[in-house]
N, C-alpha and C positions, 0 to 999 in steps of 0.2 A: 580502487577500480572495481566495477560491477563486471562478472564474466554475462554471458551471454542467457542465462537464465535471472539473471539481474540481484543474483546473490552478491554481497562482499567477496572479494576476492585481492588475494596477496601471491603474486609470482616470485617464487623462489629459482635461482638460480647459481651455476655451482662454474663461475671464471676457472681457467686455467691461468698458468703466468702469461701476459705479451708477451710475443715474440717479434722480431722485425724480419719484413716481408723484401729482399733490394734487389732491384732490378734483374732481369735473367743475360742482361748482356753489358757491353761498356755502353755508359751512358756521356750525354757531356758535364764537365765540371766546373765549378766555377762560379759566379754569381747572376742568377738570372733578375732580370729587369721584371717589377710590375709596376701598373699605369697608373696615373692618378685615379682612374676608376675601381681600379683594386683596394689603395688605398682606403678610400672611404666604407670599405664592405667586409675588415673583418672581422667577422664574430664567426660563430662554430657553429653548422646546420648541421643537425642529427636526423636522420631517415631512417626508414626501415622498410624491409622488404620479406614477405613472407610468402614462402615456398611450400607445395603440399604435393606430388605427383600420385598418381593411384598407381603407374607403373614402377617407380625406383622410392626407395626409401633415402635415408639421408646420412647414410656410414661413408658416402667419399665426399659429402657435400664439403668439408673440409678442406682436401686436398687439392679437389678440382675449381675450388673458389681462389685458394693461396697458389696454385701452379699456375692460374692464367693471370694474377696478379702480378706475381712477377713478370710474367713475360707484357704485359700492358702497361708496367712501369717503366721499359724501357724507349717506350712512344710518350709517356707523360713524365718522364726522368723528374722536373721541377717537385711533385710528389714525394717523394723519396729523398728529399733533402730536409731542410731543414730553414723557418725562419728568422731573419737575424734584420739588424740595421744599416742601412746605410750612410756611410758620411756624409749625405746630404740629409740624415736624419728622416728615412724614407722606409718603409718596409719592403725586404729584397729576400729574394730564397738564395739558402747557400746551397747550392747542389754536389749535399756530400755523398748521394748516392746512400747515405745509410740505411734507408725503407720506410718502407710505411707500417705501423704497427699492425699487430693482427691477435686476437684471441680468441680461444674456442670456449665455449661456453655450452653446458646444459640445461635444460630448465625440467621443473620438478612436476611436470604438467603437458595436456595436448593442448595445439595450436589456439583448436576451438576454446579451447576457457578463456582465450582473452580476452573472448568476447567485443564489444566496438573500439576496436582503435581508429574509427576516423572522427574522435573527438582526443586533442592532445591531449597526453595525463604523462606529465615528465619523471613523474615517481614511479609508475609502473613500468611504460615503456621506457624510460631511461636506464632501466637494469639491459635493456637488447643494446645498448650502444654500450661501446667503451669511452671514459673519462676519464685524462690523465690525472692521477689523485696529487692533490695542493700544486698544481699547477696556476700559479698567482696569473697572469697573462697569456696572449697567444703567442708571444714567443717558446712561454713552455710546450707548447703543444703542438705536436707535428701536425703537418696540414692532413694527411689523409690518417685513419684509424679502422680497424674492422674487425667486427666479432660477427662469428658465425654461432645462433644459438640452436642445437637441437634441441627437438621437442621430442615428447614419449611417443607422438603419433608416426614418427617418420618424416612429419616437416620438418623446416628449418627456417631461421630469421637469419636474415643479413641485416646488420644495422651500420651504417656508417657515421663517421665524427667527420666533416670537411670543413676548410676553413673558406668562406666564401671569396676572401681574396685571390681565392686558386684558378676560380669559374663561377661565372651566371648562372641560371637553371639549365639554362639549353645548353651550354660547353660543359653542365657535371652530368647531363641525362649521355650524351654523346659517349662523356667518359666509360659512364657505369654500362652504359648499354654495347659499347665497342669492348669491353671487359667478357661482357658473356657472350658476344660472339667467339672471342677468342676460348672461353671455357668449351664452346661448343666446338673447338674445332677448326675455325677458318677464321681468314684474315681479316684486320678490321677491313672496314670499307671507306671508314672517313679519319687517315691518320689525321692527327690537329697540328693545325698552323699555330708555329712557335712563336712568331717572332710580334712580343707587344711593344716594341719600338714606335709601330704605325700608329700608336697613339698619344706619343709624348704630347709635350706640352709645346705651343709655340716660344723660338726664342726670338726677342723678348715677350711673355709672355700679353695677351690682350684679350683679357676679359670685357664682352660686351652686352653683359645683362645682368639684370642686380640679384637674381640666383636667390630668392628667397625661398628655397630648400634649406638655406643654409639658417634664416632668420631665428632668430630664438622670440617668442613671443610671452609676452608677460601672461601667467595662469591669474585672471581674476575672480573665476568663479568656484577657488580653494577644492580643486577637485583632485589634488595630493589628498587630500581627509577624506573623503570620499571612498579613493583605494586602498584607507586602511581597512576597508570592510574585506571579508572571505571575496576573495575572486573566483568566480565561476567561468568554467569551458563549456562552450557548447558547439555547434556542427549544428546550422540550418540548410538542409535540403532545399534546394529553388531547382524543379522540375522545366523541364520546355515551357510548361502552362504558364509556370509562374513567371520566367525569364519573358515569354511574351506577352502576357500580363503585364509589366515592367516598362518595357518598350511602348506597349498602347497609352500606358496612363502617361508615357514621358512626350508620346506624340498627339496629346489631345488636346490640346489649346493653341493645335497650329504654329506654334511660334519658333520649330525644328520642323526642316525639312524630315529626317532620319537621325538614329543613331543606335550604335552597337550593342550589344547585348553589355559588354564590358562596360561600357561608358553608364550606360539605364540600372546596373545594379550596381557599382561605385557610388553612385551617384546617392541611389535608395539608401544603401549600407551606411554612406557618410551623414546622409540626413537623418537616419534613426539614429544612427550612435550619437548624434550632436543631440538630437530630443531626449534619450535614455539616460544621458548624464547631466541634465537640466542643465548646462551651460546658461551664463550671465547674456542676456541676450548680445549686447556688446563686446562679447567675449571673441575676441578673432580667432580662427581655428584655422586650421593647415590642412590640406589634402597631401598626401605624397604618393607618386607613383612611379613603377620603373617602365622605362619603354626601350625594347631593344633596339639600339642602334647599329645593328649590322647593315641594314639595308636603308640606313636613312644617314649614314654617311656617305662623303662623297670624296673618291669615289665608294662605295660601300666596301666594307672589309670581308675577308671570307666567311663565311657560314658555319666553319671548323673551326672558327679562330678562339684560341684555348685562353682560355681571360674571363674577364668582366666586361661587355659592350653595351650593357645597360645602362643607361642617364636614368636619374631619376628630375621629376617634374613635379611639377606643383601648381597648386590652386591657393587663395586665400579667401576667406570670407570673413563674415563679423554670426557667430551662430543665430542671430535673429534674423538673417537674411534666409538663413537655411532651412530656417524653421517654418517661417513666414509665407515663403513662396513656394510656389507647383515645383512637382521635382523638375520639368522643364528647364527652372532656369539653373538649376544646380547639375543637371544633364552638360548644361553650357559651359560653365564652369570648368568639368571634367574635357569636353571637347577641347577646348581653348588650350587645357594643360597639353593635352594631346600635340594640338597645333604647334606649339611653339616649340618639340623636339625636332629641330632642324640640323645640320651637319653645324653652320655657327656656331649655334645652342652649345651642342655636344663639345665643341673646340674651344668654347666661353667657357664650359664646367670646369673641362682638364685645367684650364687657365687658373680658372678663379680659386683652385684648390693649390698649384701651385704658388700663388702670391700670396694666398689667406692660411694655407694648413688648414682649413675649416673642418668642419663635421655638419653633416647636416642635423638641426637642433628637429628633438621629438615632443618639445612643450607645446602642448596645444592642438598636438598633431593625430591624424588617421595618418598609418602608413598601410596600405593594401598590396601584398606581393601577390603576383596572378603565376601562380602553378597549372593552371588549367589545362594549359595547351602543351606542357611537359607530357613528354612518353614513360611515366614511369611506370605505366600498366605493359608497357612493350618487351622489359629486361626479362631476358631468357639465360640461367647458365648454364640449362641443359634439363631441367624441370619443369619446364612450361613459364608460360607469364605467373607474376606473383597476384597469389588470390586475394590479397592487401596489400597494401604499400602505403606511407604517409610519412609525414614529420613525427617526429617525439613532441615536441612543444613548439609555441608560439616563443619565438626570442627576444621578444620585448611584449607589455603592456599594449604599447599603442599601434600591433599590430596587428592585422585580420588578413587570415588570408583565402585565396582562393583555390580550390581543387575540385578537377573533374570526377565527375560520379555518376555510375552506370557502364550499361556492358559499353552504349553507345558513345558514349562518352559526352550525352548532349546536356546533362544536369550539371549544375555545381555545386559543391558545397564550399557554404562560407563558415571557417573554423575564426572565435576571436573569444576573448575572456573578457568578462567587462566586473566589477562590482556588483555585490548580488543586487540589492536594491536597483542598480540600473540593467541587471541583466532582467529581470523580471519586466521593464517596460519595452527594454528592447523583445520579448517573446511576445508580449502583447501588439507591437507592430509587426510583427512578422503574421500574429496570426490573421491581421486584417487582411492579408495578400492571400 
């Protein structure tokens, strides 16, 4: 990693042992339910959040991060347990109330040398999170994990290890953000709705759409060899200008009334990543994306509701289609996936995971998670808003994702790693905009 004078740079840091953080009161016990939306989502999302105040330094930042953790464990109890199996061969928390792990850590440096972390570098930034060592699975791994790192300036990092079966973005921003209201003092505001029963499966179950999220599509244009080259990260800035920029050239051949800023750069994103990686033009490629289903079930489920309520959607195409045509009609594409998350849809998913066990396949695929509209510039534990915040890495190859950027929060950046040779043509398309 490059610090911020754009020298080499190596961050050293000095772990203590984990220790487990359980609950501040009785919790309930026993084995909690999650949905088949959970199911299909876990892997381990690591963040970080970086603290700097001019007024307090960071010698209680420790205590006062681990004393409101417990007491916010006792509103998120499922946390503090433990994941195991189901006899229906199902992933389920046992809620043995044992904690959430926690470690204090120092690092051998000020904040400022770390210079950009809003491009993921999992070797550097991955020393601010804790990983459970030779942990084969997510069952070895508690769902929630946290190291607080001090720096020599009087920051501090909070990095967290979560396991995404626990919450979406918006029920883990709710989390972390009801976490530091409590450090600060006062009650949460939005305890979370427990109970994901409201999402089972129908019985018997009745899937009514062919869910080609799930598709696995044959690789023809050997772009496994491809990825054996150095994979490069980058972080491209799309300013207002350029985001409406975007939206004009998607609305210039009339053939869209309108469309979203979201939809006008998914759409850009997936049409250069399909040029950058020279796809066989016949080569069928996958769009994936999540759409939150709070308000597009019916009737809509609560806005606290502590889970997974995102469906994910999809688009197909043949990469010559993508290539060939005005992004207009790849705009379209993106909209249509949009359209078809309907409360059905969402009920056809839960289904179609229950009769299949499926996974959704990433051959062939763009998967775009949109963090944009997350508050993770909002957490406060009593040090003000964090003057960075982002992922440690991208968790797969074939994902790219979105994060807000600026004070206003009207820019985004798109963070993805591509192959060098194809990251190089993907900067070339960027620089045309």
């Amino acid at each position: 990693m490059e610090n911020g004078n754009g020298e080499a740079f190596e961050l050293t840091i000095k772990q203590g042992e984990p220790t487990l953080v359980t609950p501040a009161g009785e919790t309930e016990k026993g084995h909690y339910f999650l949905s088949n939306l959970d199911q299909n989502i876990a892997v381990i999302v690591r963040t970080i959040y970086c603290f700097k105040s001019e007024e307090k330094g960071n010698e209680d930042a420790v205590d006062v991060i681990k004393d409101a953790l417990s007491k916010i464990l006792v509103h998120y109890y499922p946390l503090a347990g433990r994941l195991t199996i189901s006899p229906e061969m199902k992933l389920i928390v046992d809620c043995t109330g044992e904690g959430a792990v926690f470690v204090e850590a120092e690092a051998g440096c000020e904040l400022g040398e770390l210079g950009d972390i809003t491009r993921p570098d999992p070797v550097t930034l991955g020393k601010l999170v804790y990983d459970v060592p030779g942990a084969k699975n997510v069952l070895e791994i508690p769902p929630l994990a946290v190291q607080v790192t001090k720096f020599k300036c009087g920051g501090f990092v909070l990095g967290l290890s979560m396991n995404h079966c626990m919450f979406d973005g918006i029920g883990a921003m709710e989390f972390v953000n009801s976490w530091g209201e409590v450090a600060r003092g006062n009650p949460i505001k939005n305890p979370p709705f427990m109970d994901r029963t409201i999402l089972k499966s129908r019985n018997p179950p009745k899937p009514e759409y062919p869910h080609h999220e799930f598709a696995q599509i044959q690789d023809i244009s050997n772009s496994t060899d491809l990825y054996k080259e150095e994979i490069l990260y980058k972080s491209f800035c799309f300013d207002h200008q350029k985001l409406q920029h975007l939206k004009n050239k998607a609305l210039q051949d009339k053939s869209l009334q309108n469309c979203t800023t979201f939809e006008s750069l998914s759409a850009f994103v997936w049409k250069s990543r399909t040029q950058s990686l020279n796809l066989n033009p016949n080569q069928q490629t996958k769009l994936l994306f999540a759409v939150d289903g709070r308000s597009r079930f019916d009737p809509p489920i609560p806005e606290n509701y502590f889970g997974n309520a995102i469906v994910l959607t999809n688009s197909l195409s043949s990469a010559g289609e993508l290539v060939e045509n005005p992004i207009s009609h790849t705009v379209k594409l993106v909209q249509n996936a949009v359209k078809m998350v309907t409360d059905e849809y969402m009920r056809s998913a839960i289904d179609y995971f229950e009769v299949t066990r499926a996974r959704p396949s990433l051959d062939a695929t763009l998967l775009i998670t949109t963090w944009s509209r997350l508050s993770f510039h909002t957490t406060d534990f009593g040090w003000g808003e964090p003057v960075l915040s982002g992922p440690v890495a991208l968790p797969e190859k074939e994902v790219i994702l979105f994060l807000s950027n600026g004070k206003e929060r009207k820019s985004i950046n798109v963070l993805l790693g591509l192959p060098a040779s194809a990251m190089k043509k993907f900067d070339q398309l960027m620089e045309e905009i």
